[in-house]
N, C-alpha and C positions, 0 to 999 in steps of 0.2 A: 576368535571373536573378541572386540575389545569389550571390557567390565563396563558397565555402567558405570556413571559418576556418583550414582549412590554407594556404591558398590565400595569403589575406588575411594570416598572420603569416606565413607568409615574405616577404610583397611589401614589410610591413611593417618585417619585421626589416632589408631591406636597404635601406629607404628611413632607417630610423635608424643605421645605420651612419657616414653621411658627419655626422651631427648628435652622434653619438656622441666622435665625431673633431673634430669641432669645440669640445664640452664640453671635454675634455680638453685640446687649446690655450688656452683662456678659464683654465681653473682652475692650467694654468702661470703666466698670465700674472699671474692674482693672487695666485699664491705670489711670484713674483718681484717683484711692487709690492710685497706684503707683508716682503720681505726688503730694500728698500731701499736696495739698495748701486748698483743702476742696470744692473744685470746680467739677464740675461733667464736661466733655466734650466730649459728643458725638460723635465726629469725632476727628481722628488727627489734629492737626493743620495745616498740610503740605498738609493735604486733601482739608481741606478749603481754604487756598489758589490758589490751583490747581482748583475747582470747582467755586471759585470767591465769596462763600458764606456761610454758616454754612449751609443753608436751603437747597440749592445745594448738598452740601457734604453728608449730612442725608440723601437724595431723593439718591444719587449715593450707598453710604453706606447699603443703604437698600435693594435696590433694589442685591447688591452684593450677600449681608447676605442672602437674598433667593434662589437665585443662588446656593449659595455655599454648605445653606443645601441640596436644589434640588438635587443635584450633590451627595451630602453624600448618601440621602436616595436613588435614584433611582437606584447607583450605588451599591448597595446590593445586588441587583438582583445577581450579577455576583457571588457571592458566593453561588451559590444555583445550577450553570450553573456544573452539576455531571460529564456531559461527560470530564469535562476539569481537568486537573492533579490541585493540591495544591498550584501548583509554576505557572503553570498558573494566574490561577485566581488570586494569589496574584500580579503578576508582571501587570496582566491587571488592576487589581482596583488601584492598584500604580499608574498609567501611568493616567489613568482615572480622578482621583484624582489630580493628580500633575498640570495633563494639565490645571482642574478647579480651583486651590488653588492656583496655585503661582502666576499667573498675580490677582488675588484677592486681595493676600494679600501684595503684590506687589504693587497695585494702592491705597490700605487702609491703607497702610506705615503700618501694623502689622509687619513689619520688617524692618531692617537698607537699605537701599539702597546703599551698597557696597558688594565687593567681601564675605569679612566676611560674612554678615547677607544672602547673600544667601546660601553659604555653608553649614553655621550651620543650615537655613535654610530646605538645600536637607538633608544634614544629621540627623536631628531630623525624617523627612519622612522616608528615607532608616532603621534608628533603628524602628523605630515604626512599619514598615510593616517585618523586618526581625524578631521582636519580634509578631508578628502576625502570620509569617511562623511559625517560630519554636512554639508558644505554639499549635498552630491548629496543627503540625506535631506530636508534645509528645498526644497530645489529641486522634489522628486518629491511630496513633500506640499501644496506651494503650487498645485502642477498639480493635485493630486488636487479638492484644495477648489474650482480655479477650475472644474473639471471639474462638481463639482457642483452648484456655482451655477450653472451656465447647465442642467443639467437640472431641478432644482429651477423654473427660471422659462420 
């Protein structure tokens, strides 16, 4: 018998937790390549300050970073959800998503805190998930067609 989808996004949410956490160490890591002084830094700076402490900002940071995978994993579910059309489910995990990424990455300064960096921001999300539509569309139309070629013969 299959789990429920309640079932399956919590199993989910917590198997993305530790993947979330580990996102978050990676995306330090290439801030800090990125900064180039040969220093490793945890947290943004702007975090640390907001938090009043590096110790502070790590404990907030991390706690995000599991969130954020939580959120990834659990919300896979929704792509499994059959009765709901393509465009569905894409615009739900969008919205899903969005709702948990951008105040995240928003308070982790992963992005500029102006009109710009949200923009580009929305718009790297809207490409990524329109490129998600369309290759899952080429994907489920290619099946369709191979579907009917063999009842065709």
């Amino acid at each position: 018998m299959k789990m429920n989808l309640k079932k399956q996004f919590i199993l989910r949410f917590l198997v993305g937790m530790p993947i979330g956490l580990l996102i978050c160490y990676f995306i330090t890591l290439f801030i800090s390549i990125g900064v180039g002084d040969g220093n490793f830094y945890p947290v943004q700076t702007e975090l640390t300050n907001l938090c009043k402490s590096q110790l502070n900002a790590v404990i907030v940071q991390t706690i995000a970073g599991m969130i954020y995978g939580g959120m990834w994993g659990g919300a896979s579910v929704i792509w499994e959800v059959d009765s709901w059309s393509l465009t569905r489910q894409t615009v739900t995990h969008l919205i899903v998503i969005s709702v948990t990424s951008f105040p995240i990455a928003y308070v982790m300064r992963w992005m500029p805190h102006n009109i710009y960096g949200i923009l580009i921001y929305c718009a790297i999300f809207l490409f990524i998930y329109f490129g998600i539509w369309l290759g899952t569309y080429c994907k489920i139309k290619a099946q369709i067609k191979q579907i009917n070629s063999r009842i065709n013969s």
